[in-house]
Every structure is written in structure tokens, then in C-alpha cells.
C-alpha positions in Angstrom: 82.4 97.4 65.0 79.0 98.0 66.5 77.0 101.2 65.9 78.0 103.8 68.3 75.0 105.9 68.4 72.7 103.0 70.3 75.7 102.1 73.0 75.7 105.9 73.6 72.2 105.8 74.1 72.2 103.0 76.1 74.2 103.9 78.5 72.6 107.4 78.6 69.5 105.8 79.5 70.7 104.1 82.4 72.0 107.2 83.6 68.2 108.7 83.3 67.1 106.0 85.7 65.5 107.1 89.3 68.5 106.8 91.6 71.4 106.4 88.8 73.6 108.2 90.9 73.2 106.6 94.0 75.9 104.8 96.2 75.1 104.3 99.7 72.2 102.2 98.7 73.8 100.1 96.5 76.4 99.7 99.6 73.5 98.6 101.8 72.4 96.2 99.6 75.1 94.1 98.7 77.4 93.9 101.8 80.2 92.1 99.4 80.3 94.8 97.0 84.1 95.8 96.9 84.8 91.9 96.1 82.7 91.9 92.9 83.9 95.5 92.1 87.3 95.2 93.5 90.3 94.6 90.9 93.6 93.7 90.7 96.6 94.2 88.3 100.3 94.5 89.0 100.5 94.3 92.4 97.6 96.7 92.7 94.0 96.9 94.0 91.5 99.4 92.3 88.0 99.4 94.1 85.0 100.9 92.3 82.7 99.8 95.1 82.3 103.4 96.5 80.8 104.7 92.8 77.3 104.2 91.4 78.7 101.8 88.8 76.0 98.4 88.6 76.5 95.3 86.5 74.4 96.9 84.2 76.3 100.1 84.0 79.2 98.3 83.5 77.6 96.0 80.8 76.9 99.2 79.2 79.8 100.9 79.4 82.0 97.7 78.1 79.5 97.7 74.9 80.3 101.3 74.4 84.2 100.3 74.3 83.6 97.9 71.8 81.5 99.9 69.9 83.8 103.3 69.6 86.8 100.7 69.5 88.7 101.0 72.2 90.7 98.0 72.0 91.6 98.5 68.6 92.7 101.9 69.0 95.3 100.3 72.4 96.4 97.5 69.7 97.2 100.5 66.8 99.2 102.3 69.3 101.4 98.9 70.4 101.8 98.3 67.0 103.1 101.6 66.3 101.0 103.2 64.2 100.2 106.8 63.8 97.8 107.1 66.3 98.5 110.7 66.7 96.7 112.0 63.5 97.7 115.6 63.3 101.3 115.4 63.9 101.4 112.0 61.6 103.3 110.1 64.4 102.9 107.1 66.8 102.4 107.5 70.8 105.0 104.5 71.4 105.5 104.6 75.2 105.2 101.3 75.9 108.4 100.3 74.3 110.5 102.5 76.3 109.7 99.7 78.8 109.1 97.4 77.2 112.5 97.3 74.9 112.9 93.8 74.3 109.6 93.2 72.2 110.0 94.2 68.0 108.3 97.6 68.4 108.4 99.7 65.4 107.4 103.3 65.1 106.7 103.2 61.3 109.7 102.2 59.6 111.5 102.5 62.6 113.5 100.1 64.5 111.5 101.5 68.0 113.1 98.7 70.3 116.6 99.1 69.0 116.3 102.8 69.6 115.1 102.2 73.2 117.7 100.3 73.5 120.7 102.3 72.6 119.2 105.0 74.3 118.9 103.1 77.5 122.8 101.6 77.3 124.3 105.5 77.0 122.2 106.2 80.1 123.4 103.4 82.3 126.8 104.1 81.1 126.3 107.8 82.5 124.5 107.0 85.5 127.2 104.4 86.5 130.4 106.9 85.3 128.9 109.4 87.6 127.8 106.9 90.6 131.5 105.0 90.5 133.2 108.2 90.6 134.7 108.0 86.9 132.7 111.3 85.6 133.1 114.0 87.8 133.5 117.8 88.1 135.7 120.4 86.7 137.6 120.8 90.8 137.4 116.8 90.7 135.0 116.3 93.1 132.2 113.6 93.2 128.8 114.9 92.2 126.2 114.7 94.9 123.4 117.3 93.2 121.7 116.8 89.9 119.7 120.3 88.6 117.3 119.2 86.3 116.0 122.2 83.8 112.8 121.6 81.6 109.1 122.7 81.6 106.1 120.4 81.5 106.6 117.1 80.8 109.7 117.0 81.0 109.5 118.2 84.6 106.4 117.5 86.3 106.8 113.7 86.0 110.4 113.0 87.0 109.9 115.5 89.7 107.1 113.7 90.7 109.1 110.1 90.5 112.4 111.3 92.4 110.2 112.7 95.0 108.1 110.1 95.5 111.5 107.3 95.3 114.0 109.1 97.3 115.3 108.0 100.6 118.6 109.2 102.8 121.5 107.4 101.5 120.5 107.1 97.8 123.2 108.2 95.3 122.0 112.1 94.9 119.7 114.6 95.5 117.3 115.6 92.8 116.3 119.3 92.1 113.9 120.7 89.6 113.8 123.9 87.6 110.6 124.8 85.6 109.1 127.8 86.4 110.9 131.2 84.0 110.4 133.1 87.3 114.2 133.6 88.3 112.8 133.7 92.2 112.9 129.9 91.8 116.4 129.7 90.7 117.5 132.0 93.5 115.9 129.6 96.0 117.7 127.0 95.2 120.8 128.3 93.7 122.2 128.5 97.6 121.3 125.1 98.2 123.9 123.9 96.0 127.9 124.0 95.7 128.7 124.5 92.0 131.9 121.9 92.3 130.0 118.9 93.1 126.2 120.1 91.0 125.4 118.4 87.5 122.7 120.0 85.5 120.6 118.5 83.0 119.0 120.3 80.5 115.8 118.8 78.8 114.3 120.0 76.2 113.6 118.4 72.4 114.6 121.1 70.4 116.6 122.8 73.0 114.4 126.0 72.2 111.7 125.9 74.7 112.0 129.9 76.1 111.5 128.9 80.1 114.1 126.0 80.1 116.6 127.6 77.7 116.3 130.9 79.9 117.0 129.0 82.8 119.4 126.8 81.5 121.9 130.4 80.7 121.3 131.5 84.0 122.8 128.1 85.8 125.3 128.0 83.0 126.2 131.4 83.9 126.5 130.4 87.8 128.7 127.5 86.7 130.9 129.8 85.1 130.9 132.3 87.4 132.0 129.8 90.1 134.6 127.6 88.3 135.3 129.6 85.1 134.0 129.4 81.7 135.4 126.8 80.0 134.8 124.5 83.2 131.2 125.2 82.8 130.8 122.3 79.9 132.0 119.6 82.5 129.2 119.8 84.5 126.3 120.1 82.0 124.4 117.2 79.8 121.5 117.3 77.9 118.3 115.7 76.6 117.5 117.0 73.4 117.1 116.1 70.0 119.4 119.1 68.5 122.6 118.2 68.3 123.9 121.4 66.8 122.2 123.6 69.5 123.2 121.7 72.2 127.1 122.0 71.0 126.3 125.9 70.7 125.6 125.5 74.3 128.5 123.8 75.4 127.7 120.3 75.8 129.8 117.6 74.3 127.8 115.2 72.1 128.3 112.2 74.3 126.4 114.0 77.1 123.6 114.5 75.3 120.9 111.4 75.3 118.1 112.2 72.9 114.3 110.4 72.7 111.9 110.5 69.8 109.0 112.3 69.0 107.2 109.4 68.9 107.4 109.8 72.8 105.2 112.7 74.2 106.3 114.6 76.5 103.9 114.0 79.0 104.4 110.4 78.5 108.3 110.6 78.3 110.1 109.8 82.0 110.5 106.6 80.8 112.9 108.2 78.7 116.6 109.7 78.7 113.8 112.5 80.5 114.5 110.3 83.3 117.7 110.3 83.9 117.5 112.5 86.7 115.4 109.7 88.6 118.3 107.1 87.5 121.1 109.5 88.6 119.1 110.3 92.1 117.5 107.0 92.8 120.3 105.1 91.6 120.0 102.7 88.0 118.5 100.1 89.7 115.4 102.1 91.2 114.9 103.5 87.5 114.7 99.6 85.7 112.1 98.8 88.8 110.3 101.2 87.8 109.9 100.4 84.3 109.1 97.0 85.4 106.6 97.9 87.2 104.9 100.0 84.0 105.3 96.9 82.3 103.4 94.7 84.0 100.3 96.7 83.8 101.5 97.4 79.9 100.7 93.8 80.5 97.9 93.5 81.7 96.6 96.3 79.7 97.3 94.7 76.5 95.8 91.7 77.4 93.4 91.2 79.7 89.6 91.1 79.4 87.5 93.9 79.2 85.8 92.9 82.5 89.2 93.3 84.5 90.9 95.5 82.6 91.9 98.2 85.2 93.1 100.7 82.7 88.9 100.3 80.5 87.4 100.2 83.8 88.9 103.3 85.0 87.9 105.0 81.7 84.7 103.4 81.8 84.0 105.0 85.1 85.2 108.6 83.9 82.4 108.6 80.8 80.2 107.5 83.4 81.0 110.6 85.6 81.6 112.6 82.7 79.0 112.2 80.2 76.0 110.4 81.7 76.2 112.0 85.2 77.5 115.3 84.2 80.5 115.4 86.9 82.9 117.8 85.2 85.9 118.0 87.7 87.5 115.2 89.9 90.0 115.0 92.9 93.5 113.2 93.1 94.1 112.7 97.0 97.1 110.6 97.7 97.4 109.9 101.5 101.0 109.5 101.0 103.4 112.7 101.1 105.4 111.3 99.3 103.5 111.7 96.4 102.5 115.0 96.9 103.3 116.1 93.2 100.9 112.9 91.7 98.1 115.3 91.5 100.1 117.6 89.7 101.6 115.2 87.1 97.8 113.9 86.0 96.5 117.6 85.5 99.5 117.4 82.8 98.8 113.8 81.7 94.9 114.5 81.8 94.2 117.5 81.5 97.0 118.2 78.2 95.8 115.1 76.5 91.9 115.2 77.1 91.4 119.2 77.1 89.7 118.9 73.4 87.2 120.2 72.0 87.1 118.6 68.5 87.1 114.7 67.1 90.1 113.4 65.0 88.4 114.5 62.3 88.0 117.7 63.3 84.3 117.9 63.9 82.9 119.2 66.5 83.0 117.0 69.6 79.1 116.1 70.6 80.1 115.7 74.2 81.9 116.9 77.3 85.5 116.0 76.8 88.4 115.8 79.9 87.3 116.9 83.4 89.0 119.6 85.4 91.7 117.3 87.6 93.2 118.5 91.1 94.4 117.4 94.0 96.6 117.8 97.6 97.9 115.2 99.6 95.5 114.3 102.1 95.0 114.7 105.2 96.0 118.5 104.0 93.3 118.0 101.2 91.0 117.7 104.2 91.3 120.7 106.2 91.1 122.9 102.8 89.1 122.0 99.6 87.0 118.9 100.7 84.6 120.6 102.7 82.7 121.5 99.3 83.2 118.0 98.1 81.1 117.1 101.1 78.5 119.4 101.3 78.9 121.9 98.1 76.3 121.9 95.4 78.3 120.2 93.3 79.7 116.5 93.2 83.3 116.0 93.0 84.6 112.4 92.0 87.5 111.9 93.9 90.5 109.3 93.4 92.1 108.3 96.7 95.7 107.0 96.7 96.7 104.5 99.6 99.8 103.1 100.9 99.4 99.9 103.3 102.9 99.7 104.4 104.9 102.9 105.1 108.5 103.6 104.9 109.1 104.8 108.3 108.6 103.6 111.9 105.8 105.3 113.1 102.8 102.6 112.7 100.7 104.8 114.8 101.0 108.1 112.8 100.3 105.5 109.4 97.2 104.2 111.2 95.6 107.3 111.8 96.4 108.8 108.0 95.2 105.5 106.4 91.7 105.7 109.2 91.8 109.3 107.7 91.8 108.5 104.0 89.1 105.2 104.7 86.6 107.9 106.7 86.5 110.5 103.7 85.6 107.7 101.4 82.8 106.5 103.3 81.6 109.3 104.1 81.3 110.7 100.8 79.2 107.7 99.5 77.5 107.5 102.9 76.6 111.0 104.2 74.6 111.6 107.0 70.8 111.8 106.7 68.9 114.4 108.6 67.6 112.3 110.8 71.1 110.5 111.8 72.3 114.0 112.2 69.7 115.1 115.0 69.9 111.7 116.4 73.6 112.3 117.5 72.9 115.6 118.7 70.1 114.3 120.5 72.5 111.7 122.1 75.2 114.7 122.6 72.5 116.8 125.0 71.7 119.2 123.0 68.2 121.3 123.4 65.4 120.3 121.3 66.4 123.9 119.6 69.5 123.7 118.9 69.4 120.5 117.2 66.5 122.1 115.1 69.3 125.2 114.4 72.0 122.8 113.1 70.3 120.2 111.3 70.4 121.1 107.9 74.3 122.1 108.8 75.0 118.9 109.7 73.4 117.0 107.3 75.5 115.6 104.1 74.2 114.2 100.9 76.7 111.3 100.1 76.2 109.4 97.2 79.6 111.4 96.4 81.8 108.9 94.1 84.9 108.0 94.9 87.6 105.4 93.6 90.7 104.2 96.1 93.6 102.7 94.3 95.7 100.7 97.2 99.4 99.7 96.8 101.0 97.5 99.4 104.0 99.8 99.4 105.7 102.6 97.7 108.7 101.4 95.4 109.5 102.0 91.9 107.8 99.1 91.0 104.1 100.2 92.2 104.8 103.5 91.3 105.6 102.9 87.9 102.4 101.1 87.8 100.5 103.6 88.7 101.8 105.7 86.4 101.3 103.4 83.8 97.2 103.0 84.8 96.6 106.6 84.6 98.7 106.6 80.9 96.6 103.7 79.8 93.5 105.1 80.9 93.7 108.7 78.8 94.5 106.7 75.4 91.2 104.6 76.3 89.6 107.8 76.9 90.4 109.3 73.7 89.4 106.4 71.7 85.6 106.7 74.2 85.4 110.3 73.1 87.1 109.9 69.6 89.5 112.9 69.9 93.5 112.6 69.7 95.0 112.3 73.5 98.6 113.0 71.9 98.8 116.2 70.9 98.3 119.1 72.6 98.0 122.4 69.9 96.5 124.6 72.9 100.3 125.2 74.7 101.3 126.4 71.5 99.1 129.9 70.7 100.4 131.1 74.3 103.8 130.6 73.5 103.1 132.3 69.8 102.1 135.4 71.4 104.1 136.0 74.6 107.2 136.0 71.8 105.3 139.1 70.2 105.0 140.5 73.8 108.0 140.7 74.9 109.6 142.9 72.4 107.0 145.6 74.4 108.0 144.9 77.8 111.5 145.4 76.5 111.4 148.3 74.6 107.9 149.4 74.5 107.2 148.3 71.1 103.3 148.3 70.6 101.3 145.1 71.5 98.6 144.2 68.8 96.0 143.8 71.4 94.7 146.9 72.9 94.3 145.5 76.9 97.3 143.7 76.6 99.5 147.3 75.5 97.3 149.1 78.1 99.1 146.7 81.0 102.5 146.6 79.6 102.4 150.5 79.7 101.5 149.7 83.4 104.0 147.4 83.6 106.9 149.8 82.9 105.6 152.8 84.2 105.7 150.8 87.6 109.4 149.5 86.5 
């Protein structure tokens, strides 16, 4: 392995260089630019052209992969290995879709695990699609509730929202948030006869879903009686004994490993909620389409690796050019929850502040991630990635061919999305600025008034990721990029992208906390009693 230290400095130095973060010059220059930095994988088209990346850079950042190992550290992970070092276990989300290679988890048969998991969803999907598992009244369920928090929310909400169409086998609703106003919004929504709920949660304790999860249980009951409740619950959990306490038969519950995060789990039985919504055959596309980047990921060159490149490009943003925060924009409404399924992915694995050693870490780690649907994202938070003081990488998501039949309301949002992107990395000089005014009519004075107004830097990165449509296939590849690029970054910045010890010490103490709201036991920390006292004095 080569010494880190000098491929560090290397490409530090390069970022010290007059003009290292400069785009619109480098777009000036080379008028074939997005060919030579335009890739491809999966059905996909990633363009880097619109960043200040260079052959050089790129050189440079390739050398630091090699050197900090990042290939090794993809190839530990496919083999199963314990890449996550404090919890002693393997990240092995690749085999979920990829079941038919020998993937082992340790001693663990990985594949034939996928496997039987897989066949006792498909059996469940199809027992509910063809009619043969139904409700307590008989009827046909048309509404699947899914309950969980975090991952296993934000990304299969984010799938069936992105997948569904009028005339596919259900309708999908999600239920994360503790706050009980979001169960009363939907709760009238839905008929109890014809509603399944799904419960997901590992160890069938988490405190938001379980709390949830009693309240739908206790609508189910209310509405069809108590021992009709169990007909219309399943679950996906690990804890067989709990989940009987609850009420759920042991063939309705589909369990996953804990070699599968949670974040990285709607591959999973987490998924089934896509399956029973999109229908089974939406649900294998998109692991297909996960796979073929898995694919490409595992072997394709450094120099077109989408999954590298994409990390490569984040270190450059991150640690040479000091960008710490970066925009998800998907001009698609359909995926108007992407933005919030990478904060999780991102922000949960990369949020670290020490090595896998435990050291220290010697550089900035994960950036802040956010993100809106564009063109929404335009009339609120891109004015300051325009012309605010600090520079905001942004990733734009495109669709070339839409799902409905309005070509002229897809033209304008896809002329919307190309504009933003060039003029970020373009700008608008302030002599271009008073030349259009000038050609506009305006005094001499006024144009000396709004100059500096109308003027905009550029050289503002930004990355567009084009898929030729939206189908379980492209999305799953997607998906899969954005996976594939936090393990490479956690291998760049040496930290463990699996684990994620900061969700816990909330949790810890909100379960001290709420003996005080209940009874008005005494909180250990003084400004914490001093609101609860608020809290019920208002009550």
C-alpha cells in the first residue's frame, strides 16, 4: 500500500494552486469537457464536467484511493468480513441482491439466508396480491401501514414513492415520527378491514415504532375486535418472542441480519412494503438494478468507477477545498424524499469524528447533506448557493423521459434544472451584468446601483446524475451509487461508515426523561428539569 501521508499532500497541493477552484474556465477551455468527464454505469450518466476536477486532480485523487486502500476495504466488505470494527460484524448489503453468489458473513451461509428470506416474502406478497391472505371481515387488502423509524422508514418511503403509479397493487403509507398528530392524519385515510400494517423494527423495542405500533394495534382492535387485530399485522424483526407478545404469528414475521444496517436494509424483508405496494416484480427490478452497479462497482477500473469517482470528488470538496455542506436537487417529484434518505445514508454513516482506531480523525469528516425537489429548491434555498458567501456543492438528479403526457411541462423542468447548473459554474461577471442592463435601457445610474446585485461568482460545483427514466431498475441504481460511495468514503477518511453510536446517547437519556414528564421525577440536568417544570405547568 503506498504511504498515505504524501498522496495526502499531494493532492492538498493541488488544491493550493492559483485558481484550484475554478470551473467556468476550465469550461471555456475545453469545449468537450463532459465527454472526457462524463461516465457511465448501469444505465446511468454521471457528469463531473461542471466541478473543478482536472486530469491532475483526478490522478491525485485515484493515488490517494490506492494509497488509504479503498479497493481493498470494497473487496473486505464483499467478502464478508467484519468491516464494521466496533460492532465486530460485516456490512453485507450486496448480497441481499446479489443472492445467488457464495456470500458469507463470517461463518455464515449469507446467500442462503438471503435466500430464504426472500422466498417467505414472495410467498407473502403473492398470498396477499392473489387474494389468499386477507382480513379479519374477508376483505382484500388495498392499504399497507408501514411502522418503523430511520432506516427502516426513510428508504422504503422514499422507494414506494418514487415507484408507485395508479393501478399498482396498494397504496403505501409510512409511520415514523412518535408525534401521534401523524398517526391522526392518516388514521382517517384508511378503512381498518382492508389495512395491513407492518411493523419493522430489529429488536422490536425501538420506543417511536413500538409506541406507534400500540396505537394502530389498538385502532385495529377497536374497529374489528381484539382478537381480529393479529390478522392484519406482520412484522420485521429479529425477536421472535416479542413479536408473539404482540400478537403476530411467527409466519408473518420476516427477519434480516445484523449484518445489514439499517440504513442500508430496503433491500431487505424492510422492503416488503415496496413489494406489497409496487407489486413483486417492481421489487426484484429494483434489486437488479443495485446489482448491476454492485457490478460495476466491484469491478471496474478506478478511472470509471462511478461509485470512487463520486468519493473522489467529495474529498476534493471536502478536504482540499473546504466545502462543508452539499445539495441533493432531484428535478423529479417523484423523488422528493431522495434528499432525505442520503442525510440518513450520509450523514449517519460519515458524521465521525474519530478513525477506526479511535484516534482522533486529522480531517473534516461527512459534509452537512440537504436537499428539495427542484424547481421548489429554486424559489427557496438556492439563492445563497448562487450568491451567498459560501459555496454549496450541489448534486442534480435528472429524468430524460417522464411518466406522464405533458412533454412541455418536462421540457421546461429539465431547461430549469440544466440553467441552475450552468449558472452555478458560470456566473455572471460584472461586466456581463451591466452589459444586459445596458441592452435593457437602463440609465447609466441605475445600472451603476445594481451591478454588484446582479453579479454572480460561479465557479459553484455541481454534479448531475441523468437516468433515462424512472423505474425500479435506475432507481435501485442510484441507490446503490450513493451506498457504494459512503463505504469508499470511509475507507478515504479511515473511519467506520457502519455504525452509528451518536443515535444512541439521545435515546439513553430521553428514557431517563420521561419518568419527569410523567410524574415529575427530577431530571439530572438542571436546564432540562427547569423546562419539564415548564412543560407541566403549561399541561
Amino acid at each position: 500500500m503506498t504511504e498515505v501521508a504524501p498522496a495526502w499532500e499531494a493532492v492538498a497541493a493541488l488544491g493550493r494552486a492559483p485558481g484550484a477552484g475554478a470551473i467556468r474556465q476550465l469550461l471555456d477551455a475545453d469545449p468537450h469537457r463532459a465527454r472526457r468527464f462524463g461516465f457511465r454505469a448501469a444505465g446511468l450518466l454521471m457528469d463531473l464536467s461542471r466541478t473543478s476536477l482536472t486530469e491532475a486532480v483526478l490522478d491525485a485523487l485515484l493515488a490517494l484511493a490506492r494509497a488509504r486502500d479503498v479497493a481493498g476495504f470494497r473487496d473486505a466488505m464483499a467478502r464478508g468480513e467484519a468491516v464494521n470494527g466496533t460492532e465486530r460484524r460485516a456490512a453485507l448489503h450486496l448480497a441481499l441482491r446479489m443472492g445467488d453468489r457464495p456470500w458469507r458473513a463470517g461463518a455464515e451461509d449469507a446467500a442462503e439466508a438471503v435466500r430464504q428470506s426472500f422466498a417467505a416474502m414472495a410467498g407473502f406478497v403473492m398470498g396477499v396480491h392473489r387474494g389468499s391472505i386477507r382480513g379479519a371481515t374477508g376483505e382484500r387488502f388495498t392499504d399497507v401501514v408501514s411502522i418503523g423509524i430511520g432506516g427502516s422508514d426513510l428508504g422504503p418511503a422514499m422507494v414506494a414513492r418514487a415507484l408507485w403509479r395508479p393501478g399498482m397493487p396498494m397504496r403505501a403509507h409510512y409511520l415514523a415520527n412518535v408525534d401521534a398528530h401523524a398517526w391522526e392524519a392518516l388514521r382517517p385515510t384508511l378503512d381498518p378491514r382492508r389495512t395491513l400494517v407492518l411493523v419493522a423494527s430489529k429488536t422490536f423495542t425501538t420506543q417511536e415504532t413500538m409506541t406507534n405500533a400500540q396505537l394502530v394495534k389498538g385502532w385495529l382492535g377497536q374497529a374489528l375486535g381484539a382478537a381480529a387485530a393479529p390478522l392484519h399485522l406482520a412484522a420485521l424483526s429479529t425477536n421472535l418472542p416479542a413479536t408473539a407478545a404482540f400478537g403476530i404469528a411467527p409466519e408473518r414475521v420476516f427477519g434480516f441480519r445484523d449484518w445489514v444496517g439499517g440504513r442500508f436494509s430496503l433491500w431487505s424483508a424492510v422492503g416488503l412494503s415496496i413489494a406489497l405496494a409496487c407489486g413483486l416484480d417492481a421489487f426484484i427490478e429494483l434489486l437488479g438494478g443495485a446489482r448491476e452497479m454492485d457490478e460495476h462497482f466491484l469491478t471496474a477500473p478506478d478511472a470509471t468507477n462511478l461509485p470512487l469517482l463520486l468519493a473522489a470528488l467529495e474529498v476534493w470538496h471536502v478536504n482540499v477545498l473546504g466545502l462543508s455542506a452539499r445539495a441533493v436537487l432531484p428535478y423529479d417529484e417523484r423523488l422528493s424524499r431522495f434528499a432525505a434518505h442520503l442525510q440518513q445514508l450520509e450523514m449517519e454513516s460519515l458524521g465521525k469524528r474519530v478513525t477506526m482506531s479511535g484516534a482522533p480523525v486529522a480531517h473534516a469528516t461527512g459534509p452537512v447533506v440537504f436537499g428539495e425537489p427542484g424547481t421548489n429548491a429554486q424559489h427557496s434555498f438556492l439563492q445563497l448557493i448562487h450568491q451567498g458567501t459560501a459555496k454549496v456543492p450541489v448534486d442534480f438528479v435528472l429524468v430524460a423521459r417522464p411518466d406522464h403526457p405533458h412533454p412541455t411541462s418536462h421540457r421546461i423542468l429539465l431547461a430549469n434544472a440544466l440553467a441552475q447548473a450552468e449558472a452555478l459554474a458560470r456566473g455572471r461577471t460584472e461586466a456581463e451584468a451591466r452589459a444586459e442592463m445596458a441592452r435593457a435601457g437602463l440609465p447609466p445610474a441605475e445600472v451603476d446601483r445594481l451591478a454588484p446585485h446582479r453579479t454572480f461568482p460561479g465557479d459553484r460545483p455541481s454534479t448531475t446524475i441523468l437516468l433515462p427514466a424512472l423505474n425500479p431498475a435506475s432507481l435501485g441504481a442510484l441507490i446503490a451509487l450513493y451506498e457504494h460511495k459512503v463505504a469508499c468514503l470511509g475507507a478515504f477518511w479511515s473511519i467506520n461508515p457502519f455504525d452509528q453510536w451518536g443515535v444512541e446517547l439521545g435515546k439513553q437519556l430521553a428514557s431517563g426523561i420521561l419518568p419527569a414528564l410523567e410524574n415529575g421525577a427530577t431530571a439530572a440536568d438542571p436546564a432540562t428539569a427547569a423546562m419539564v417544570a415548564e412543560i407541566r405547568r403549561l399541561q
